[in-house]
C-alpha positions in Angstrom: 21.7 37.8 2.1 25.1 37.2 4.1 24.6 34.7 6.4 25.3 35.8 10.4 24.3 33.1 12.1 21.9 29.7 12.5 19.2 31.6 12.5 19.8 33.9 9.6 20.4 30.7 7.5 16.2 29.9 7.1 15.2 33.5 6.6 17.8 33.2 3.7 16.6 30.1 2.4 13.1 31.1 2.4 13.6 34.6 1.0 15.4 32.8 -2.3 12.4 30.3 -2.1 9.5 33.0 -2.3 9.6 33.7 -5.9 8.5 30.3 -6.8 6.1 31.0 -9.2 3.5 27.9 -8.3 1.9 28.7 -5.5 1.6 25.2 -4.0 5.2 24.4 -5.0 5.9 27.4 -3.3 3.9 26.6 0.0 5.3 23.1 0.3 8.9 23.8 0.0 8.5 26.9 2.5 7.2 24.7 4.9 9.7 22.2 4.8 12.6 24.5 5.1 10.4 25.6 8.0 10.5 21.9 9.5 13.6 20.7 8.3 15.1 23.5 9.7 13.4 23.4 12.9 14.0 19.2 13.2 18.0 20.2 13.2 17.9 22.8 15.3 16.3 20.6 17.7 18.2 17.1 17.8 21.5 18.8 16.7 23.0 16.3 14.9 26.8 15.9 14.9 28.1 16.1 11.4 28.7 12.6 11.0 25.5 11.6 11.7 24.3 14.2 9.4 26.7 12.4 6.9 25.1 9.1 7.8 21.8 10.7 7.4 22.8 11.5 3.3 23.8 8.4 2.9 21.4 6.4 4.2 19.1 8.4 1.8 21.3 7.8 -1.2 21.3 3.9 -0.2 17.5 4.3 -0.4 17.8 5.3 -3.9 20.5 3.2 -5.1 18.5 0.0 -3.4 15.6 0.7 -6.4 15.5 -1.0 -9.1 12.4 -2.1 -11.7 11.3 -4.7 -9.5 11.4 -3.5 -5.7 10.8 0.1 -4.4 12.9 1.1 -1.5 11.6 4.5 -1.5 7.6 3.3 -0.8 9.1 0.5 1.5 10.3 3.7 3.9 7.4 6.0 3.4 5.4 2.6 4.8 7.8 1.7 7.4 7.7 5.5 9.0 4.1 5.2 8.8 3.9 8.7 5.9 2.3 6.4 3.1 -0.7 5.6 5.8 -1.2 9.1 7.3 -1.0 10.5 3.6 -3.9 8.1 3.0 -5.6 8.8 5.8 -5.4 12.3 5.2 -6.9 12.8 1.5 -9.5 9.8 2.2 -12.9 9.7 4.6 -14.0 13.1 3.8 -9.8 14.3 3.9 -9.8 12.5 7.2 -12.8 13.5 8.7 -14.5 9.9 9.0 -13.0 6.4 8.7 -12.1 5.1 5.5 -11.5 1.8 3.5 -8.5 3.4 1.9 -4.9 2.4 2.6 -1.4 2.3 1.3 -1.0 1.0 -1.9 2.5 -0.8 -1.4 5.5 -1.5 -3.2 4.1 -4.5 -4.8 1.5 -3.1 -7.2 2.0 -3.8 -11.2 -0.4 -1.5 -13.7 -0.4 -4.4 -16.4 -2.4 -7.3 -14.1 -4.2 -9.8 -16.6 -7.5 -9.6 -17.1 -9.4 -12.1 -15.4 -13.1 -13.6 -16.0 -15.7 -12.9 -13.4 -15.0 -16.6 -10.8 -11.7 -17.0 -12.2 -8.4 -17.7 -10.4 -5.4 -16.1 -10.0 -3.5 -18.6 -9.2 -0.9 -19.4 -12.4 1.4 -21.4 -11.2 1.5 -23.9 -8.3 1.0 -22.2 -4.7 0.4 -24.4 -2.4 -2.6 -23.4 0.5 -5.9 -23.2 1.2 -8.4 -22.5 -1.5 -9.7 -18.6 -1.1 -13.2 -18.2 -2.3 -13.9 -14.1 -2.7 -16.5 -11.8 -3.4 -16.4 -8.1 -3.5 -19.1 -5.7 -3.5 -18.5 -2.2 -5.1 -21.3 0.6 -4.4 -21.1 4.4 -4.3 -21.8 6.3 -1.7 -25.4 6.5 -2.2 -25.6 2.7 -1.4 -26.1 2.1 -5.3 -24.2 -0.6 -7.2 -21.0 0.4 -9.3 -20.9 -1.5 -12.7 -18.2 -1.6 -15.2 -15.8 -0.5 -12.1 -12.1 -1.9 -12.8 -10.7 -4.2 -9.8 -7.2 -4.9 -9.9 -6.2 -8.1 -7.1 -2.5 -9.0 -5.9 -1.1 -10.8 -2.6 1.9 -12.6 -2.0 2.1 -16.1 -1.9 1.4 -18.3 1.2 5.3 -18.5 1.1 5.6 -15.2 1.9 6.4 -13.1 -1.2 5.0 -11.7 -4.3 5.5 -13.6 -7.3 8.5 -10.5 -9.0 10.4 -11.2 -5.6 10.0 -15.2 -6.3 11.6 -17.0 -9.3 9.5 -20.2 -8.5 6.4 -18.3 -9.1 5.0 -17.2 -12.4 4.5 -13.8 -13.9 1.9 -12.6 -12.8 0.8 -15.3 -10.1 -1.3 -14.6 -7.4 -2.9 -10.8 -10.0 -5.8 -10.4 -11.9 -8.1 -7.7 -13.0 -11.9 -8.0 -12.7 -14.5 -6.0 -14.3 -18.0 -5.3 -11.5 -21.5 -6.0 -13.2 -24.6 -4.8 -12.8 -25.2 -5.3 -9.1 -21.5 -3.4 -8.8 -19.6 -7.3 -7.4 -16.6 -9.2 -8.7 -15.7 -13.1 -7.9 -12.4 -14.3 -8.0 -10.4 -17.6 -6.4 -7.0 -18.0 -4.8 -5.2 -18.9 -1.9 -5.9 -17.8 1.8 -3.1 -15.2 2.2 -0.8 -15.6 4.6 1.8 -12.7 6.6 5.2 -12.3 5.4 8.2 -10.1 6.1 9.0 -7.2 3.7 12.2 -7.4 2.4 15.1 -6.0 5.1 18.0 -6.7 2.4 18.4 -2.6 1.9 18.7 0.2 4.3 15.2 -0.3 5.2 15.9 -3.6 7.0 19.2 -1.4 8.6 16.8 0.7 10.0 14.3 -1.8 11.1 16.9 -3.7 12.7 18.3 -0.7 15.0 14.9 -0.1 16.2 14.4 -3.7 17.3 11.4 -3.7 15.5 10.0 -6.9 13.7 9.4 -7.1 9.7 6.3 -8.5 9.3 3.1 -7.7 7.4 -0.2 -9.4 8.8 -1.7 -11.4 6.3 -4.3 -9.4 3.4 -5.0 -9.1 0.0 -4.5 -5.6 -1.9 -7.5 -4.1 -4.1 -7.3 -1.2 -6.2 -10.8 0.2 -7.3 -11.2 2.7 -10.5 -14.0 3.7 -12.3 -14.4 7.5 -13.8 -16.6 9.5 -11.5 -15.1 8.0 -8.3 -11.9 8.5 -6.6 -9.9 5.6 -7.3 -10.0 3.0 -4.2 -6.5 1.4 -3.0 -6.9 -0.4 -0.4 -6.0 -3.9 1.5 -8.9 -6.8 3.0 -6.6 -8.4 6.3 -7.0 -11.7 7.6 -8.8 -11.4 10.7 -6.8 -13.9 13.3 -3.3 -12.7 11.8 -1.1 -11.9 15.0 0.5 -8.9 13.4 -2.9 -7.5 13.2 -1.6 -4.7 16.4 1.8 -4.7 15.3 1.8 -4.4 11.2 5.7 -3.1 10.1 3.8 -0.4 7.9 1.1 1.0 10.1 -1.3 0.0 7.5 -4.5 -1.8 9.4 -7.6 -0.1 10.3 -10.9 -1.5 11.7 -12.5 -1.2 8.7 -10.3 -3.2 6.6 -10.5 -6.1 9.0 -12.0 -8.7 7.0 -14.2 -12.2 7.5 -12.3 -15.0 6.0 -14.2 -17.8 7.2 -12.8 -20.8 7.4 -15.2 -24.0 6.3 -14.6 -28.0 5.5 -16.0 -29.9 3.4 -16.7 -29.7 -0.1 -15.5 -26.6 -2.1 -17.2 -24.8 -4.2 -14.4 -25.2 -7.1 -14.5 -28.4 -6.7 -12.3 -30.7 -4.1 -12.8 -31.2 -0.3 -11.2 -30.0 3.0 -10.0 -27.1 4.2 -11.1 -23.6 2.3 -12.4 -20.1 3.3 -14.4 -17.3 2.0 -14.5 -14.0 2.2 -17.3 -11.5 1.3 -16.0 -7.6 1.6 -18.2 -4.1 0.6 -16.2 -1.5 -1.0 -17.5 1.8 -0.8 -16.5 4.1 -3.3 -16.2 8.5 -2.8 -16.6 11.0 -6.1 -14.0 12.3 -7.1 -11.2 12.0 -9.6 -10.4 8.7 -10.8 -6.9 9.1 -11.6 -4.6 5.8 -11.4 -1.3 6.3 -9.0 2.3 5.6 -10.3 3.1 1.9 -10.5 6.3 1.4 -8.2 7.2 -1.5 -9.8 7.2 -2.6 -13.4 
């Protein structure tokens, strides 16, 4: 159609748009011509800061590379990766859930890892982590053979791809549950960190006076055929970014009990260590693994 105004412009878009031949494709895209649509008609923006606007997209882009994610680093820092979550986990949002973002930091190829074994593979200073997960099904029943992928960034603050001082693959493993559904692993107690604010993400946090940092956690990602596949994230639970996380990513349930004792350790050693005992709870449903962001 010949366009005779604003408002003529979305009846035009979605009349070309409503042959799309798959339905959901079609759905989505007519609802966000819908919203898009509606957002500028509603803060008006001059055409330089819609130019600003495009570019500060295309920086997004451009800021990607194999080891760091711009793209996921926005969706957290907007707060879509955690209402996404929220919204196809705990019955599709009906109840609380253990689920939560999965982050820019997760790597498909984590090595496996014996049941008690560490992941720390190159010297990281902090206290010694002791952890034990339990993995059960909804029925309260023990989850064997289920595939438990561990990463956190260093007590320095970063992931071990962001950290030439690090090793590949420091501070990952992958566990296997047995029979009574729990995994054992050692480390270091995790500590809070900034995420990166190098790329238009950091412009943006910046002009919002809003802080960078994460509260202190360790990411788990949960799979085993049958089940939807768990991602989730265990926090520390005296981290003072706790109420103020840079990615909206904390829930009550994913509080955790690190628990801080002295004295011998059960590695070996003496001083300061913690522990930390978690229950996962796994849903059915399709165990399909998500995209790696980084390499």
């Amino acid at each position: 159609m010949i366009i005779d105004g604003q408002e003529s412009v979305t009846v035009a878009v979605r009349g070309a748009i409503a042959s799309t031949p798959d339905p959901r494709l079609r759905e989505v895209m007519d609802a966000l011509v819908q919203h898009l649509h509606a957002f500028i008609r509603d803060v008006r923006p001059t055409e330089a800061e819609f130019e600003h606007g495009l570019e500060f997209l295309a920086a997004i882009g451009r800021a990607c590379t194999d080891t760091h994610n711009e793209a996921v680093l926005f969706s957290d820092a907007i707060g879509a990766s955690t209402l996404v979550c929220l919204l196809n986990n705990g019955q599709d949002g009906a109840t609380e859930t253990a689920a939560a973002l999965l982050g820019p930091f997760w790597r498909d190829n984590s090595p496996a890892t014996p049941d008690g074994g560490s992941i720390v593979r190159s010297a990281t200073p902090g206290a010694p982590l002791f952890a034990r997960g339990s993995v059960r099904g909804p029925d309260g029943a023990p989850v064997a053979g289920a595939r438990v992928d561990v990463w956190q960034a260093s007590p320095a603050g970063m992931y071990e791809n962001q950290d030439p001082a690090q090793s590949d693959m420091n501070l990952r493993g992958r566990f296997a549950t047995d029979a009574e559904g729990q995994f054992r692993f050692t480390s270091v107690r995790p500590a809070g960190y900034p995420v990166p604010t190098h790329g238009p993400v950091g412009d943006m946090l910046r002009a919002q006076q809003r802080h960078p940092y994460r509260p202190a956690h360790l990411h788990f990602l949960i799979h085993k055929p049958g089940f939807k596949t768990l991602v989730t994230q265990v926090f520390v639970d005296d981290d003072e970014h706790l109420e103020s996380d840079v990615v909206f990513g904390v829930t009550r349930a994913l509080v955790g009990g690190f628990e801080r004792h002295d004295g011998p350790a059960p590695g070996g050693g003496a001083g300061e260590w913690f522990s930390l005992d978690y229950s996962f709870t796994l849903e059915p449903g399709e165990a399909r693994l998500p995209r790696p962001p980084i390499a």
